[in-house]
VMD Tcl script that draws the C-alpha trace (Angstrom):
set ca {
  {-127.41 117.47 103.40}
  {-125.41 117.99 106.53}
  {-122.65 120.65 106.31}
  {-119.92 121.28 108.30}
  {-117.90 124.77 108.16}
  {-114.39 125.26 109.56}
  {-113.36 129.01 109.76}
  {-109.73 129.93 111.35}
  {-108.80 133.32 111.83}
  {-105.54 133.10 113.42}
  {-103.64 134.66 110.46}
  {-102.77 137.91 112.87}
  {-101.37 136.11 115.64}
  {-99.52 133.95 112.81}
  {-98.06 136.74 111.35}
  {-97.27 138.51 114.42}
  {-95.44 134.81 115.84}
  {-93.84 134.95 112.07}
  {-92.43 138.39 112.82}
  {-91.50 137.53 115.97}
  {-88.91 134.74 115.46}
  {-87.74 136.52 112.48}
  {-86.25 139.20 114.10}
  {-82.77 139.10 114.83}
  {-80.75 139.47 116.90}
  {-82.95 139.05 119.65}
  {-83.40 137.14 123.27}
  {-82.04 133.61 123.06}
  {-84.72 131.43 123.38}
  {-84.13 127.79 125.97}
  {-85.11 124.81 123.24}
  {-83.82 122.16 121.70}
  {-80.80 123.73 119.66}
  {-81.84 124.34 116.12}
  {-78.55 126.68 115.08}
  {-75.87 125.69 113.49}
  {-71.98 125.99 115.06}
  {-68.70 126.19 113.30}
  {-65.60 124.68 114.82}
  {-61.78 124.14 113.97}
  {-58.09 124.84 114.69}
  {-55.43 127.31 113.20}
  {-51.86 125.89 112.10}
  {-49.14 127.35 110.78}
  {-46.98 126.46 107.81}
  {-45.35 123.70 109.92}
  {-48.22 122.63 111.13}
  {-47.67 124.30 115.23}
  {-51.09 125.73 116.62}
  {-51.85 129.03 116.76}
  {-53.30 130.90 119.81}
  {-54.70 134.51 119.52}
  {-55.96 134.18 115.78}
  {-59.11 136.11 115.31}
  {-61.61 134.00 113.19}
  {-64.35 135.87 111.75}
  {-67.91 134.11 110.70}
  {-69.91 135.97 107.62}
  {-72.95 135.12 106.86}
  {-73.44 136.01 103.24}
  {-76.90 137.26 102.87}
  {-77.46 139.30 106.04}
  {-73.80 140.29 106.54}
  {-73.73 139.55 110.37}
  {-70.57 138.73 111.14}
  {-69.50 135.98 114.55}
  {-66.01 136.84 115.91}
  {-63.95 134.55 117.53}
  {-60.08 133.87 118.91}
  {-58.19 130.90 119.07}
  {-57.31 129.95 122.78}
  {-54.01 128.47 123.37}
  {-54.46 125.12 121.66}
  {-55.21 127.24 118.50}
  {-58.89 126.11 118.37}
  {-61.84 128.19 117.81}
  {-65.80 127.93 118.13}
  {-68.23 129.93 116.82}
  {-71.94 129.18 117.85}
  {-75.44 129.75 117.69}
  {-75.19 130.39 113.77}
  {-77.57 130.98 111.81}
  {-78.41 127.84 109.06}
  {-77.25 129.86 105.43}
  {-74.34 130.79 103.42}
  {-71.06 131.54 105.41}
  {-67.58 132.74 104.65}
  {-64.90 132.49 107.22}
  {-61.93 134.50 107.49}
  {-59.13 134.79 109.68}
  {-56.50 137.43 110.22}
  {-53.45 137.38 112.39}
  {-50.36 140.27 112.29}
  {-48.02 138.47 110.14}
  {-49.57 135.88 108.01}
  {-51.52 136.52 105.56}
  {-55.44 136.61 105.74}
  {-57.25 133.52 105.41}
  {-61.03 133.46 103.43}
  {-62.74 130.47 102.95}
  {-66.01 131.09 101.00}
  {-68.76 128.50 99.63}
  {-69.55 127.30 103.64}
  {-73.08 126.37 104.43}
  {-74.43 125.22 107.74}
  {-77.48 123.76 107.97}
  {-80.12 123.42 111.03}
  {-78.72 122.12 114.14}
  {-75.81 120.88 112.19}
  {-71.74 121.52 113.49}
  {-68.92 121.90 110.80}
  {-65.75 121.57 111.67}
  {-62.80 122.92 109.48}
  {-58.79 123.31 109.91}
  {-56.71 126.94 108.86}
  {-53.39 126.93 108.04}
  {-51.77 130.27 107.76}
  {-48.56 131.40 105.71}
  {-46.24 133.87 106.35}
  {-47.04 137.26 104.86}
  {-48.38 140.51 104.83}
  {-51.92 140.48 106.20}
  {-53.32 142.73 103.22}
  {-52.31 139.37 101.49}
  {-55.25 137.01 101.34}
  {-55.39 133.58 100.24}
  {-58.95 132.68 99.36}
  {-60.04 129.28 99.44}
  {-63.83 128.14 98.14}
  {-64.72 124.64 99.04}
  {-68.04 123.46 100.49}
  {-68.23 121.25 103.43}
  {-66.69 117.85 103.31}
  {-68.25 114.54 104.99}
  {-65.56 114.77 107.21}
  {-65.69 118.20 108.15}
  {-69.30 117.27 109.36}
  {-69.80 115.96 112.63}
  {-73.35 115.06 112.27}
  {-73.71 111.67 114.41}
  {-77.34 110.86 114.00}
  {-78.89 109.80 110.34}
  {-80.57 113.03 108.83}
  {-82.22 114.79 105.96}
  {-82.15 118.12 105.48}
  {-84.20 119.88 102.82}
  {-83.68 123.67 101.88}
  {-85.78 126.14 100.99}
  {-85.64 125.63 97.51}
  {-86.64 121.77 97.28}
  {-89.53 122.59 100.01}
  {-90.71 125.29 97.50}
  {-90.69 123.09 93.88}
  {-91.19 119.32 95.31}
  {-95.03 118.82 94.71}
  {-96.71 119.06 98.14}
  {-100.76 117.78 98.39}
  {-102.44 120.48 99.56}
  {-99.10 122.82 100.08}
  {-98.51 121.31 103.19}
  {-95.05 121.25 104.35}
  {-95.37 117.77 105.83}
  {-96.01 116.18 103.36}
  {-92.05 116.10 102.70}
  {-92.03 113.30 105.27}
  {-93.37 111.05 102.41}
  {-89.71 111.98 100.60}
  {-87.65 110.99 103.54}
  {-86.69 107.26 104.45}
  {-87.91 105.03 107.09}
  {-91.05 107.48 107.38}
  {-94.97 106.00 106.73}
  {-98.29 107.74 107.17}
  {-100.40 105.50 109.34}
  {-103.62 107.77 108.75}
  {-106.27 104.91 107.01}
  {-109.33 106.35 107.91}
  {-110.94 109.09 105.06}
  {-114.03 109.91 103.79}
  {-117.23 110.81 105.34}
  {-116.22 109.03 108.37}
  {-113.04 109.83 108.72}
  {-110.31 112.47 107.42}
  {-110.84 114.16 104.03}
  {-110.00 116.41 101.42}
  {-106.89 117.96 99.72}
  {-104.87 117.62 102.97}
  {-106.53 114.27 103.82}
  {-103.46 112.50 104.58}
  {-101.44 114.44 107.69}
  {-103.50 116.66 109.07}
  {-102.37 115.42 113.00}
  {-99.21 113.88 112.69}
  {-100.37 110.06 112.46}
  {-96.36 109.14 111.16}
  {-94.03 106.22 111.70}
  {-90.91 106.93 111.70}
  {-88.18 103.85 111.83}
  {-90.62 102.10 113.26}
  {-91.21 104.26 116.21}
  {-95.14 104.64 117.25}
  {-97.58 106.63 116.26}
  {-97.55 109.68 118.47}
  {-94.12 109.44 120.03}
  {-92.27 111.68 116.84}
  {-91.31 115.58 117.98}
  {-92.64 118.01 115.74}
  {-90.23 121.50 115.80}
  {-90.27 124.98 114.96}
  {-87.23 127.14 115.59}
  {-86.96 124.60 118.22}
  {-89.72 124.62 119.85}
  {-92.50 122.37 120.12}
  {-95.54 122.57 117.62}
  {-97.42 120.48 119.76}
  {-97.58 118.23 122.91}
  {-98.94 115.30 121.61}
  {-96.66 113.52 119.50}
  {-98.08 114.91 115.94}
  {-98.25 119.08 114.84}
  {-100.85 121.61 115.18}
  {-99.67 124.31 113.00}
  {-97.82 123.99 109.30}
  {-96.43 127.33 108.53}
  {-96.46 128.73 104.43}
  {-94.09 126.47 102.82}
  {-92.66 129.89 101.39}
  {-91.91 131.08 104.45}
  {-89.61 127.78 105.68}
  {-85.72 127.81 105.14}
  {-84.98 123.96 105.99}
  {-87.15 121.36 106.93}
  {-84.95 118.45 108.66}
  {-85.76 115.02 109.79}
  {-83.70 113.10 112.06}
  {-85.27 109.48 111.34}
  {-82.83 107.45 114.27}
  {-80.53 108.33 117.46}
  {-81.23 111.47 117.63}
  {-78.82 113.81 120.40}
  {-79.27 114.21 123.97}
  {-80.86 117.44 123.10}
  {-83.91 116.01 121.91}
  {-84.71 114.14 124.64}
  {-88.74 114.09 124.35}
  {-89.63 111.27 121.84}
  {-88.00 107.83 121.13}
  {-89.17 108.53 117.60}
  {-88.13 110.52 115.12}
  {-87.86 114.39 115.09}
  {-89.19 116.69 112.61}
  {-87.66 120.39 112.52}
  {-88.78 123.24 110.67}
  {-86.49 126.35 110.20}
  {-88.43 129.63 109.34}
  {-86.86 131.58 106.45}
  {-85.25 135.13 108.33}
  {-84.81 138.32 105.80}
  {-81.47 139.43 104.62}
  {-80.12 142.33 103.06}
  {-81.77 141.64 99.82}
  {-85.83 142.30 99.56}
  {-87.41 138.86 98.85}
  {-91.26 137.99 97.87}
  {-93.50 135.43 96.12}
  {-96.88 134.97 95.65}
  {-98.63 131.80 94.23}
  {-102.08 130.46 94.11}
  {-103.48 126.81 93.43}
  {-106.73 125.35 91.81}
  {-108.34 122.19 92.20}
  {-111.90 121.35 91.47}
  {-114.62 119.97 89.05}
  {-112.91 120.85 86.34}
  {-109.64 119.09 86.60}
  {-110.97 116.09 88.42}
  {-111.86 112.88 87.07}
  {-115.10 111.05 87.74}
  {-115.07 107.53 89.87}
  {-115.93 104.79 88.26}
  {-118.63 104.04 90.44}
  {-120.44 107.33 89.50}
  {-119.59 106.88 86.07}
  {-121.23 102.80 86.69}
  {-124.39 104.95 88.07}
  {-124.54 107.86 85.80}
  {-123.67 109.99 88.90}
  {-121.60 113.63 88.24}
  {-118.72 114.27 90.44}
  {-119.54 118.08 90.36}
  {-118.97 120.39 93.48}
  {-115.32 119.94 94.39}
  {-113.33 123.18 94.77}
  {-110.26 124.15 96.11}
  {-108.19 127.28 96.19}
  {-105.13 128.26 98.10}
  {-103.68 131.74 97.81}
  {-100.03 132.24 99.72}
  {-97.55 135.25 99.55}
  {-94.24 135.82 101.29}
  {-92.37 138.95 101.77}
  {-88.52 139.49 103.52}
  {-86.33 142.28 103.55}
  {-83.84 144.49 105.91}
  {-85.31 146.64 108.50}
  {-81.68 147.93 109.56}
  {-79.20 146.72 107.16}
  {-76.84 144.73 108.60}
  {-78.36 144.21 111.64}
  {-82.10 143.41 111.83}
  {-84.47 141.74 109.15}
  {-87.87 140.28 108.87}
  {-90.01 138.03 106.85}
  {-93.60 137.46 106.98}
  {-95.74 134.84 105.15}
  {-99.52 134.03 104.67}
  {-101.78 130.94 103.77}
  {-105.07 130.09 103.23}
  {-107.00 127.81 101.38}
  {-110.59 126.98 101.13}
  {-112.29 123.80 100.15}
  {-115.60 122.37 99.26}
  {-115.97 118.54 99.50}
  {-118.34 116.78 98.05}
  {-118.61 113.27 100.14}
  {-120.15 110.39 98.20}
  {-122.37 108.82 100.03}
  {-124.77 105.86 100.10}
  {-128.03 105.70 102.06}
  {-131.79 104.01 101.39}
  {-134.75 105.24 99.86}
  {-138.31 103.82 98.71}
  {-138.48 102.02 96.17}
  {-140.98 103.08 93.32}
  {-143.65 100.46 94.37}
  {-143.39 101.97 98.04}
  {-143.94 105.16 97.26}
  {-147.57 104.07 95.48}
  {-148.30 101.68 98.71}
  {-147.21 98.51 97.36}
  {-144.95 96.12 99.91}
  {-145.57 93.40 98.23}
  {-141.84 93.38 96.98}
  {-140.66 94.27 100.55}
  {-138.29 91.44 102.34}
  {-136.46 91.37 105.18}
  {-132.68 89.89 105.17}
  {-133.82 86.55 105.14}
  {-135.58 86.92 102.04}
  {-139.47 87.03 104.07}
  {-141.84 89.56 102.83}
  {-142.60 92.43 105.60}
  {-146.53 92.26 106.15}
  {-147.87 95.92 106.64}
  {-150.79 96.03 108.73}
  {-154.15 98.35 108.16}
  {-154.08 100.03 111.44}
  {-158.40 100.88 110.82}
  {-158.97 96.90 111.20}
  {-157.50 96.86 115.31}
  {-159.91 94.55 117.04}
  {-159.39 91.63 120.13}
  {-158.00 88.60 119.65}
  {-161.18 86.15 121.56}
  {-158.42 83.79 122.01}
  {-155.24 85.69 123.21}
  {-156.88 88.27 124.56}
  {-154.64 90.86 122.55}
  {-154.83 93.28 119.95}
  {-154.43 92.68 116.67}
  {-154.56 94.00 112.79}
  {-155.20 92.35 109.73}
  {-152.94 92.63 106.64}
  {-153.48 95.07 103.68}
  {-154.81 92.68 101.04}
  {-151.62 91.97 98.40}
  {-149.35 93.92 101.27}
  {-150.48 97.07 99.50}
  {-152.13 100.42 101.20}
  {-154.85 101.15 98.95}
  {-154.12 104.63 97.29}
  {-157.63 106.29 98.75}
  {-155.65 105.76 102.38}
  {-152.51 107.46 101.39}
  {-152.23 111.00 103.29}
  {-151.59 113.71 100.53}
  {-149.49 115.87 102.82}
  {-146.90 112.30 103.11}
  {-147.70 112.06 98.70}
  {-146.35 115.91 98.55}
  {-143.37 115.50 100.83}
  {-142.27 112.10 99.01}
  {-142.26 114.60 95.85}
  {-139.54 115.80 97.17}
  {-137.48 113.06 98.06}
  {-135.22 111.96 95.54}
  {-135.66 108.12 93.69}
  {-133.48 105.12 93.85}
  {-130.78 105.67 91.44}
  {-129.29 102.13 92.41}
  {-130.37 98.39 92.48}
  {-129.73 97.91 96.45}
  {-128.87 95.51 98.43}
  {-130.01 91.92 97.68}
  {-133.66 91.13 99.38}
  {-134.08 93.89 100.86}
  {-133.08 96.61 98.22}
  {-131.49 98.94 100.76}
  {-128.19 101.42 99.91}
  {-130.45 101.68 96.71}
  {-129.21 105.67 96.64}
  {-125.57 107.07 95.79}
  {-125.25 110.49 95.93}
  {-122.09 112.21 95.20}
  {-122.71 115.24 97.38}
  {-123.74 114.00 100.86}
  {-121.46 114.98 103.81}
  {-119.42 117.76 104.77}
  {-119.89 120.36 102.01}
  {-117.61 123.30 102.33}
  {-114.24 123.02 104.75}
  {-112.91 126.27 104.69}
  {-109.75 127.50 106.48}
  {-108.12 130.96 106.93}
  {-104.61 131.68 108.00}
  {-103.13 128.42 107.55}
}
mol new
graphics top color blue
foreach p $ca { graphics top sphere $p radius 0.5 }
foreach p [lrange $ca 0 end-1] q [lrange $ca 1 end] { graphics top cylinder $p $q radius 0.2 }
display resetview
């Protein structure tokens, strides 16, 4: 049985990149823009513009706050923000303060929203909770965003994140190939980014985390916890000048960052003998199904390092997998294995003469060397070599009818391939 093991220990430098991009604030990064940016104008009562307003950005959970004044056309924009929960307030001597609560922003995704201030006291506040409108949107290209909380609960083969793609429109797995010659397992179906998207072709989708490639080739090479992923977006046609890599589709992953609050989860998976179902083609040839396992253990943790200013999340995944390939091959029949060919035919239906190599003599009138037949096409059982009787003990018998004349792919065997695929750090 052949076997094939796949080890990956790449969990520390995972967990270090993990840590990495979590932190915040940090260096700005040069990549296709994956923040979100809020944009608008201030008015008064009668509707004039208002220069010199202070606009303040909130983001809920971590409390980091984006400041921001209205130029002289009363307009304000506040950028590289954070996809989450916002609240937006603005304050000017004389009017009273402004709050608008219930905002959310999502990856690379630009609100815009209008502020109208009234006369007052500016310990007044008028507070105003309304999410996003379609027209407060300015999202030109055609989209779908998932959050964190419909990656985490939408059944996912194999926990992989990608998987969503099969939940977005216009998107189709072109992967056909599986099985002992081809791709296999729990995660059988995109394990290299073989996707259409719109119709776009194979290999010519973007594949993003935090905005930066994952992977130069068209597909992905790494699929983080789906724990550990705040919004996974696919922009399916005309995507921005920003994205200016693929004339297919683009697929973005946002990593979840910590907040004020300590977060965690933990969750493990089972598949195997046990759950599975038989084929019916073992079931047709008495054949068990047993030997297919699969486990896969993940765990997230996120939390404040300095409240208020920096947080960090880190997440872990691994599964492991045994897979037992069926497989069909050819053995002897039962006559073979006592010396008798006389059932033996080729693909035309014409026995196969076996030839008793102790009778060699010349041919007077070719001049060659020849053999005569075993009488009945059958090696007598005094000529059989014990050592080849012992070692066809331990070959296993026919458990199938074969193939018509000749009898070959007379064996199934459930367990034949690529035993255990394990991964690490995934």
């Amino acid at each position: 049985m052949m076997r094939i093991r796949c080890f990956s220990g790449r969990a520390v430098w995972r967990v270090a990149l993990l840590l990495t991009l979590a932190l915040g604030p940090g260096t700005t990064l040069r990549a296709q823009e994956i923040n979100a940016a809020l944009t608008g104008t201030v008015s008064d009562a009668q509707g004039a513009l208002m220069p010199g307003v202070t606009v303040s950005v909130t983001n809920v959970d971590t409390n980091v706050s984006t400041d921001v004044a209205t130029d002289a056309h009363g307009s304000f924009r506040a950028q590289k923000l954070p996809p989450g929960r916002y609240r937006v307030t603005a304050t000017l001597s004389g009017f009273r303060t402004y709050v608008r609560e219930g905002i959310v922003l999502r990856t690379a995704e630009t609100a815009n929203i209008d502020i109208q201030l009234s006369v007052g006291a500016v310990e007044e506040t008028v507070t105003v909770t309304a999410g996003l409108k379609e027209t407060e949107s300015n999202q030109s290209t055609l989209a779908q965003t998932m959050e964190n909380k419909r990656v985490s609960e939408l059944p996912l083969n194999g926990r992989q994140v990608y998987m969503l793609l099969q939940q977005t429109a216009g998107t189709l797995f072109t992967q056909i190939q599986f099985g002992a010659s081809g791709f296999s397992g729990t995660r059988a179906w995109d394990v290299n980014g073989s996707v259409s998207i719109h119709g776009s072709r194979t290999g010519n989708n973007e594949f993003l985390i935090d905005g930066a490639a994952n992977g130069g080739t068209g597909g992905w090479s790494y699929a983080p916890p789906v724990d550990a992923i705040e919004e996974f977006k696919v922009q399916t046609a005309s995507t921005d000048a920003s994205y200016g890599h693929t004339s297919g589709g683009v697929v973005n992953l946002r990593l979840r960052s910590g907040t004020n609050q300590w977060h965690g989860s933990a969750t493990g998976f089972f598949r195997g003998t046990a759950l599975d179902s038989n084929t019916v083609q073992n079931i047709a040839n008495n054949i068990s199904n047993q030997g297919h396992k699969y486990f896969d253990a993940e765990a997230m943790l996120s939390g404040p390092i300095r409240k208020d200013r920096t947080f960090f999340m880190v997440g872990y995944q691994g599964f492991y997998e045994e897979i037992p390939f069926p497989a069909t091959t050819s053995l002897p029949t039962d006559r073979q294995r006592a010396g008798d060919f006389s059932q033996t035919f080729n693909s035309g239906g014409r026995p196969i003469t076996i030839y008793d190599p102790l009778t060699t003599h010349l041919d007077p009138a070719t001049g060659r060397l020849v053999r005569d037949p075993f009488p009945g096409n059958t090696i007598p059982a005094s000529r059989l070599n014990p050592v080849a009787v012992a070692l066809m003990g331990q070959i296993p018998r026919a458990n199938a009818a074969g193939d018509p004349f000749t009898g070959l792919n007379n064996f199934i065997n459930p367990q034949a391939g690529p035993e255990p695929r394990r991964q690490l750090g995934e």
